[in-house]
C-alpha distance (Angstrom), angle and dihedral (degrees) to the residues before:
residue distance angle dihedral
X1 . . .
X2 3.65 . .
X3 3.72 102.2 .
X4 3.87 81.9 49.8
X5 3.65 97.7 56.5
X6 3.94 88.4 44.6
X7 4.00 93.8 49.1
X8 4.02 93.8 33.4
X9 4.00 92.3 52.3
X10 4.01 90.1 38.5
X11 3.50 96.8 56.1
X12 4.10 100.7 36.4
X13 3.86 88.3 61.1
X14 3.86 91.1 41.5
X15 3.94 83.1 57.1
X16 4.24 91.6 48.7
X17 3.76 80.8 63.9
X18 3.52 87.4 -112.1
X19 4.25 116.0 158.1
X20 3.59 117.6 -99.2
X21 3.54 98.7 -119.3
X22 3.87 85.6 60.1
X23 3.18 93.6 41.6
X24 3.99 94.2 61.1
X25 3.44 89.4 49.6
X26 4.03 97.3 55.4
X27 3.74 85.7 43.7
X28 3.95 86.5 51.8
X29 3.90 87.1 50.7
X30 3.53 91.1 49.8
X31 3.83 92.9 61.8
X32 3.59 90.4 43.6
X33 4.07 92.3 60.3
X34 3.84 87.8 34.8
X35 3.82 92.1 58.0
X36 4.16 95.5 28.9
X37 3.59 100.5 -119.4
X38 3.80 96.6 109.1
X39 4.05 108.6 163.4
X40 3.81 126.4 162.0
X41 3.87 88.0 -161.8
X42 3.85 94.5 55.7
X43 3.93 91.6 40.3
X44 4.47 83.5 51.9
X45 3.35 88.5 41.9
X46 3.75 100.0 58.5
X47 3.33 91.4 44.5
X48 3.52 101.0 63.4
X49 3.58 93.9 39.5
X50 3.32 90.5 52.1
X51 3.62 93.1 71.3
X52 3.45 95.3 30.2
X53 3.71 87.1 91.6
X54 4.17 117.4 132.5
X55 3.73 95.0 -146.0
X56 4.04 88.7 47.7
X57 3.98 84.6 82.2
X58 3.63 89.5 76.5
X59 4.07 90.8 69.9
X60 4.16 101.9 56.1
X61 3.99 83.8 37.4
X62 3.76 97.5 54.4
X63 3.59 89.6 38.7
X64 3.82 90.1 59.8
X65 3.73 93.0 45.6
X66 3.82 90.2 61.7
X67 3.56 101.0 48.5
X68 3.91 93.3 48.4
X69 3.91 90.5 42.5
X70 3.94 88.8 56.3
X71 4.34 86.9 39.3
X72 3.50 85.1 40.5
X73 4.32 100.5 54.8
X74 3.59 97.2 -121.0
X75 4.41 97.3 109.6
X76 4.32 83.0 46.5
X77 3.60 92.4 54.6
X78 3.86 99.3 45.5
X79 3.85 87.1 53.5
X80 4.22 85.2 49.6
X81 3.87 91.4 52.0
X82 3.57 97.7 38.8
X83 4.39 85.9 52.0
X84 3.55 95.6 53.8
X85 4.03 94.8 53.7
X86 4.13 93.2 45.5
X87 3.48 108.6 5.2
X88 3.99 92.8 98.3
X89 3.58 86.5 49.3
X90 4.42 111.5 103.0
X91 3.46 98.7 -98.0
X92 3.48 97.5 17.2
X93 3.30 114.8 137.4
X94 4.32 86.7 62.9
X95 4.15 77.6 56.7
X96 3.33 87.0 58.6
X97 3.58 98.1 45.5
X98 3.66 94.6 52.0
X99 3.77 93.1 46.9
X100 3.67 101.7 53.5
X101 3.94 86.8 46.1
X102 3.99 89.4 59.0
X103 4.16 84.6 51.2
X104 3.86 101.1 42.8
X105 3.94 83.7 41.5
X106 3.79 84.9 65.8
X107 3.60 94.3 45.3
X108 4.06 109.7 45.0
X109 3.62 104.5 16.2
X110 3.86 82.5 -145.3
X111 4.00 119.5 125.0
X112 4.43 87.3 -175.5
X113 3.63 94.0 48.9
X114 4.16 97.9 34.2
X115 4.04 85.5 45.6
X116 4.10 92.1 51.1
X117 4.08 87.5 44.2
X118 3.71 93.9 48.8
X119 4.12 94.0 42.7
X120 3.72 91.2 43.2
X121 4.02 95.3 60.6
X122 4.20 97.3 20.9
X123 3.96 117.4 49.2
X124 3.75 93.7 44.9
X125 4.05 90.7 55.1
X126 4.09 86.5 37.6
X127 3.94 88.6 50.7
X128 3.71 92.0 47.8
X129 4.00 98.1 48.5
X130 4.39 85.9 49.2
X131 3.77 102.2 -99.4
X132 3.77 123.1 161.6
X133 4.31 102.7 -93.9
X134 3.40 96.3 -154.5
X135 4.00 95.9 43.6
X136 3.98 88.1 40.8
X137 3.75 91.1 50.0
X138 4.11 85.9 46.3
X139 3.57 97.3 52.7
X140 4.40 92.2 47.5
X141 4.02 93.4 47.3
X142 3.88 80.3 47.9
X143 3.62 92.4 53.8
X144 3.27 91.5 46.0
X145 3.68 99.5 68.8
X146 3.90 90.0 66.8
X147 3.59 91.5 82.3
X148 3.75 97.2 79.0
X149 3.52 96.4 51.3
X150 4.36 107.3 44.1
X151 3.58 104.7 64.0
X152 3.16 143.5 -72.0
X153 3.84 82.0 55.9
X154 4.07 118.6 159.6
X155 3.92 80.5 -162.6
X156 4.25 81.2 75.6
X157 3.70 99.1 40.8
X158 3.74 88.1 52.8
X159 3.68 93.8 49.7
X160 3.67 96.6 48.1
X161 3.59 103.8 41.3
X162 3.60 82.0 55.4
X163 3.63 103.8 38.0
X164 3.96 92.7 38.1
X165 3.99 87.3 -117.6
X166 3.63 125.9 155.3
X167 4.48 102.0 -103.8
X168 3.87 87.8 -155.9
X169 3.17 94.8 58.1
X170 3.69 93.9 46.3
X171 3.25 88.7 48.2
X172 3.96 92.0 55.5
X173 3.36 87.7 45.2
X174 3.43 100.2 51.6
X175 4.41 101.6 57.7
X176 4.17 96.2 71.8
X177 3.82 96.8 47.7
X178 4.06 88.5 44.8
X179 3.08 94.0 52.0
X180 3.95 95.5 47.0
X181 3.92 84.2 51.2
X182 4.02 81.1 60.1
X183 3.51 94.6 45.8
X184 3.96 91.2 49.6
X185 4.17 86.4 51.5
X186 3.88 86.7 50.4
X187 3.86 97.3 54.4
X188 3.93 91.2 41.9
X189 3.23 96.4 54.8
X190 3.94 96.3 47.7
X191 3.96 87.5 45.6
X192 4.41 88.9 50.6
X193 3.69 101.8 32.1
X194 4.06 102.2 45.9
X195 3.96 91.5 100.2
X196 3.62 99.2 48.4
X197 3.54 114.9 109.3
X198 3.59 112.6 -146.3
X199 3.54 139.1 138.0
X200 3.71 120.6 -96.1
X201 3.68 129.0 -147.3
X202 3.80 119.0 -101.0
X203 3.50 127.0 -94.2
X204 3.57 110.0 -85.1
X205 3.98 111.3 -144.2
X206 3.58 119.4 -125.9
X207 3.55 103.9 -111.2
X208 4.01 88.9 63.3
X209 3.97 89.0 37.9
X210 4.24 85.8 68.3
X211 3.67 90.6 32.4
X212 3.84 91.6 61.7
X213 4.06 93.1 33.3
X214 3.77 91.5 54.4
X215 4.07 90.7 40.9
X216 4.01 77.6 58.3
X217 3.67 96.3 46.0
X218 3.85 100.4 108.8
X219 3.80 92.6 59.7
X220 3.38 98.7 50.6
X221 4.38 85.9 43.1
X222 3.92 80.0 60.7
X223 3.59 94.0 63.8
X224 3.38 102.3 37.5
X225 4.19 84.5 55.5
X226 3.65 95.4 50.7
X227 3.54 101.8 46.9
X228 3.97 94.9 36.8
X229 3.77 98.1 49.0
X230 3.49 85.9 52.2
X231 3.85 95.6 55.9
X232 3.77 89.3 41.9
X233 4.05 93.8 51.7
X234 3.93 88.1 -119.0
X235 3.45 90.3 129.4
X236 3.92 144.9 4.9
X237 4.11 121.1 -123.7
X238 3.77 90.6 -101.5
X239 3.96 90.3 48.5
X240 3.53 85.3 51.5
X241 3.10 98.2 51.0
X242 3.91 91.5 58.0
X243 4.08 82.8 42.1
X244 4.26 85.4 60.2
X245 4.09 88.6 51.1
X246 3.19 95.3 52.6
X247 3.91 102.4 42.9
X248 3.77 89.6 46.3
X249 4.01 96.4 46.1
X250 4.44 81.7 49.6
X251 3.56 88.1 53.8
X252 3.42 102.7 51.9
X253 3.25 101.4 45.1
X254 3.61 105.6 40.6
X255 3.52 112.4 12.5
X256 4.08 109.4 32.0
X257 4.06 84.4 23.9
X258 4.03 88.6 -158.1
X259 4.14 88.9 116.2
X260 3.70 117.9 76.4
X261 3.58 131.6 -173.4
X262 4.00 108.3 -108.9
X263 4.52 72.0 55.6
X264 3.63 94.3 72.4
X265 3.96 99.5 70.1
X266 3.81 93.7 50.7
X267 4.52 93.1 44.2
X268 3.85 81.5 43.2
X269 3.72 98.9 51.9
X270 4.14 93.7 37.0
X271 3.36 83.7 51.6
X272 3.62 98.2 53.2
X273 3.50 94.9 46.0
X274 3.88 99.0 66.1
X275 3.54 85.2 37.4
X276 3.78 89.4 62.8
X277 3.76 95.6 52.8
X278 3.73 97.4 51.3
X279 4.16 90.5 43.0
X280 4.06 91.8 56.0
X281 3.72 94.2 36.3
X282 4.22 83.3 55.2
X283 3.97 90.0 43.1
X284 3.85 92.2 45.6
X285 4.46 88.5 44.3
X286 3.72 87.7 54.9
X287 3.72 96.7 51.5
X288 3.68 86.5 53.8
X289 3.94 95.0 40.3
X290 3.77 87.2 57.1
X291 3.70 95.9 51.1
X292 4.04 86.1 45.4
X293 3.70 84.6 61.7
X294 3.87 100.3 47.0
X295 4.21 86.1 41.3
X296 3.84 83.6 50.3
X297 3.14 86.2 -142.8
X298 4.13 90.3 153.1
X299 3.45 87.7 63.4
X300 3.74 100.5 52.2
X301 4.02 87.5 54.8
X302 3.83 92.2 46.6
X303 3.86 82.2 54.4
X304 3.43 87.2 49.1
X305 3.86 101.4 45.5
X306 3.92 88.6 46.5
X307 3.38 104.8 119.8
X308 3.78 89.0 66.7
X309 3.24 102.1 40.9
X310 3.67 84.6 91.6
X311 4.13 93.0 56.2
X312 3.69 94.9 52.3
X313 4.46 88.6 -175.8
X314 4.05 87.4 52.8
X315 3.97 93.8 44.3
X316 4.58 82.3 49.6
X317 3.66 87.2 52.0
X318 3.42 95.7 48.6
X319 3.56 97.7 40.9
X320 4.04 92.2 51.5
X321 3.90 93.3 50.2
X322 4.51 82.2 52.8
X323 3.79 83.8 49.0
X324 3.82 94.7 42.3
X325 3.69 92.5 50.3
X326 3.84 97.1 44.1
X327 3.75 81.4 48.3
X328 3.78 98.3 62.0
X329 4.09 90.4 58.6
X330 4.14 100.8 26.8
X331 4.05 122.9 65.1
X332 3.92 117.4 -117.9
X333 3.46 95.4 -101.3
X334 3.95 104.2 48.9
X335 3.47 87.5 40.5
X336 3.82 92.0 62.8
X337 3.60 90.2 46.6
X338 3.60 100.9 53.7
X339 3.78 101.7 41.7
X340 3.30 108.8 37.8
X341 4.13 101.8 71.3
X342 3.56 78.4 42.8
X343 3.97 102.0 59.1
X344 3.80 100.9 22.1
X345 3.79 95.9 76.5
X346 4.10 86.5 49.8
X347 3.73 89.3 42.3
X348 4.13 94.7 55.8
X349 3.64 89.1 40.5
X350 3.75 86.7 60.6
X351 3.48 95.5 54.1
X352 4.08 93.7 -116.3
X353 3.78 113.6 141.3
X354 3.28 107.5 -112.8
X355 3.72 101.8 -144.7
X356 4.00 82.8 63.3
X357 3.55 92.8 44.7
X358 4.04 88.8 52.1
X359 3.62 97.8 53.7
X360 4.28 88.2 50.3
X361 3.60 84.9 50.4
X362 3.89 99.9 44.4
X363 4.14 85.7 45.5
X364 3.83 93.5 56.0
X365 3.68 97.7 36.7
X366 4.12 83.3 55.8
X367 3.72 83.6 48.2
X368 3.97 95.4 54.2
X369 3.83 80.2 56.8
X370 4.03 86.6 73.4
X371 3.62 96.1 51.2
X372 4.14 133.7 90.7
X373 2.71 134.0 -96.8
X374 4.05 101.2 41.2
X375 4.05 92.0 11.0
X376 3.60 91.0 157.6
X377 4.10 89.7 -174.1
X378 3.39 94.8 41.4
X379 4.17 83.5 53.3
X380 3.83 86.5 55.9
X381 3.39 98.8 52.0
X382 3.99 100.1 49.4
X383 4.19 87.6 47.8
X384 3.74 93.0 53.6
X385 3.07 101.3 32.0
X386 3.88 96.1 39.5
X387 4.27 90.5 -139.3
X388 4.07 114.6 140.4
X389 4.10 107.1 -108.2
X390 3.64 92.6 -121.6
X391 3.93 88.8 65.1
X392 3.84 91.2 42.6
X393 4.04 88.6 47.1
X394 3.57 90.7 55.2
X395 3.82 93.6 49.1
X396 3.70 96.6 51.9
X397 3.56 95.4 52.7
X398 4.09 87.4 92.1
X399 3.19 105.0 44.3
X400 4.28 91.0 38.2
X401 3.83 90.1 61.2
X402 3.87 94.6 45.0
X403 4.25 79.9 57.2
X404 3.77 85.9 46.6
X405 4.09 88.3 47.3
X406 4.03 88.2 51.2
X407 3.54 91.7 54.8
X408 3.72 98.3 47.5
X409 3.97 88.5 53.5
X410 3.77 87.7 48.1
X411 3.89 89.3 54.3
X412 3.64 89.4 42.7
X413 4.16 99.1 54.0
X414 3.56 107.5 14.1
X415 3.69 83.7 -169.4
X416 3.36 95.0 89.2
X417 3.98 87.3 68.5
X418 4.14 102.6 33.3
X419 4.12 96.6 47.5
X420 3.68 100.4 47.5
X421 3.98 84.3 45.7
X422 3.71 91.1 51.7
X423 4.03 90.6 51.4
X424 4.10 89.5 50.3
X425 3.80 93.0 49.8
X426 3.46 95.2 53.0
X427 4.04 115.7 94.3
């Protein structure tokens, strides 16, 4: 009766059009009057513990890194530097595309913001050289998804502030199955673009080849700093987050010189407001979380899912098809913050590590962001791009079930996550 009340009172305010965060928070109240143990002061209390979280400072920082690395030049000139290596390549342009997703993935840790960068430079130099709109649009909202898996990825702070997971782990964990997810995008689009006829870029010579790849040499630099000082203990993902900031802001202003002064307020402020929305929607997640727990809700599904806890490979199947499904009508974010203090109790009692589990959870969550009807990517793409969404569904549909293939060979040799972590966490 529990999970009832929480699902029943979730969903009718959803359908009043009221916001998510709000909407955990009546469905939190609604378990408190279900159970008797309604309290303003615990509901307020949870709440602002719930963002008083230490490792919650990654999120606003990383956010502001990737809005003054796009001000600041450094996502345009990772796209140049990537075209003049592939770009005269057939199909290169979608090369490009995937390649400067991998990099920005490792920079921002944003699939919106990444997406909008990549659309922004890529479909109107894709549209001029006679590439498929719909299949070109496809392939960058595909790309896009990468972000939440390659570190820095707010995706991963999210899940294991929530889910009381190590982040530098997931983190790790997350850079081999990203970058399969890019390899996957790679072979699709040589397999679905090898007919088109379209007119590839010249050959760059090599001299302007370095000149470009050393003009982008401070973006990649970021990268290499974030990841590496994690694997080297240097810093932790929240101090690297604050790291990113302050490398970006440097470059801007002194190096790239594309950031002025009088730009600060408005990067600042955009910044702040999409950090705003995810901080309540995590304050609002914990209140319900917490009730969750005293409901015991957890332990009803466990009882439930019992027959598989025994067959922990079945029970990750059938918890990624829940996830994928969810997916397809909840955004990434909410998503996260509803099912994970739901699942992680049955995960552990399973016996499935959980930093595997997150990065399977974290890859299909970023999937659900390529499917209608929320498709927050997919949104992206048509409003930059200016391409109708039933054009842009239809040219995702590749490049979403190579994702989908990824996933299934994750599930299938877990492997492929747990030994290329063990090699990064070794010093």
């Amino acid at each position: 009766m529990t999970v009832l009340v929480f699902i029943g009172s979730l969903l009718a305010a959803m359908a009043l059009g009221m916001p998510l965060a709000f909407s955990l928070i009546v469905s939190g109240v609604a378990l408190m009057l279900h159970l008797d143990t309604f309290d303003t002061q615990i509901v307020s209390q949870n709440l602002i513990s719930g963002a008083d979280n230490f490792p919650l400072m990654a999120v606003p920082f990383f956010m502001l890194a990737g809005e003054l690395m796009n001000a600041g030049g450094m996502s345009r000139r990772i796209v140049e530097s990537a075209m003049v290596w592939v770009g005269h390549l057939r199909g290169g342009l979608g090369y490009v595309a995937v390649f400067a997703a991998i990099v920005m993935a490792s920079l921002s840790g944003s699939a919106v913001a990444d997406t909008a960068a990549l659309a922004a430079v890529l479909l109107p130099m894709m549209r001029q050289a006679g590439y498929r709109m719909d299949r070109s649009a496809g392939l960058i909202a595909a790309g896009g998804i990468i972000a939440p898996v390659i570190p820095p990825s707010i995706g991963f702070v999210l899940f294991g502030v929530i889910g009381g997971v190590s982040i530098s782990k997931l983190f790790m964990a997350g850079i081999f199955p990203g970058l399969l997810m890019g390899l996957a995008l790679v072979v699709t689009w040589a397999i679905v673009a090898r007919k088109d006829e379209v007119k590839a870029s010249p050959k760059v010579p090599m001299k302007q080849r370095l000149r470009v790849t050393l003009n982008a040499f401070w973006s990649y630099l970021l990268a290499i700093t974030i990841i590496g000082g994690m694997k080297m203990g240097i810093f932790t993902p929240t101090e690297a987050a604050v790291v990113a900031v302050v490398y970006s802001l440097f470059v801007g202003l002194f190096i790239y010189r594309e950031i002025r002064l009088r730009d600060l307020y408005g990067i600042v402020l955009a910044a702040a407001k999409t950090s705003s929305v995810v901080m309540f929607l995590v304050a609002a997640a914990l209140v319900s979380a917490w009730l969750l727990t005293v409901a015991n809700i957890p332990n009803q599904i466990a009882e439930m899912m019992k027959p598989l806890i025994d067959n922990p490979k079945l029970l990750m199947v059938v918890l990624m098809l829940v996830v994928l499904i969810v997916g397809t009508a909840l955004d990434f974010a909410p998503t996260v913050l509803i099912l994970t203090p739901v699942l992680m109790p049955l995960v552990r009692q399973a016996g499935i590590d959980p930093v595997y589990f997150g990065v399977l959870f974290i890859i299909n969550n970023a999937i659900g962001l390529l499917t209608p009807p929320v498709g927050t990517v997919l949104n992206v793409v048509c409003g930059v791009g200016r391409i109708p969404m039933h054009d842009v569904i239809r040219g995702v549909m590749p490049f979403l079930m190579s994702q989908v293939v990824v996933m299934g060979l994750l599930i299938a040799f877990p492997s492929l996550v747990m030994v290329p972590l063990k090699w990064l966490m070794m010093r």
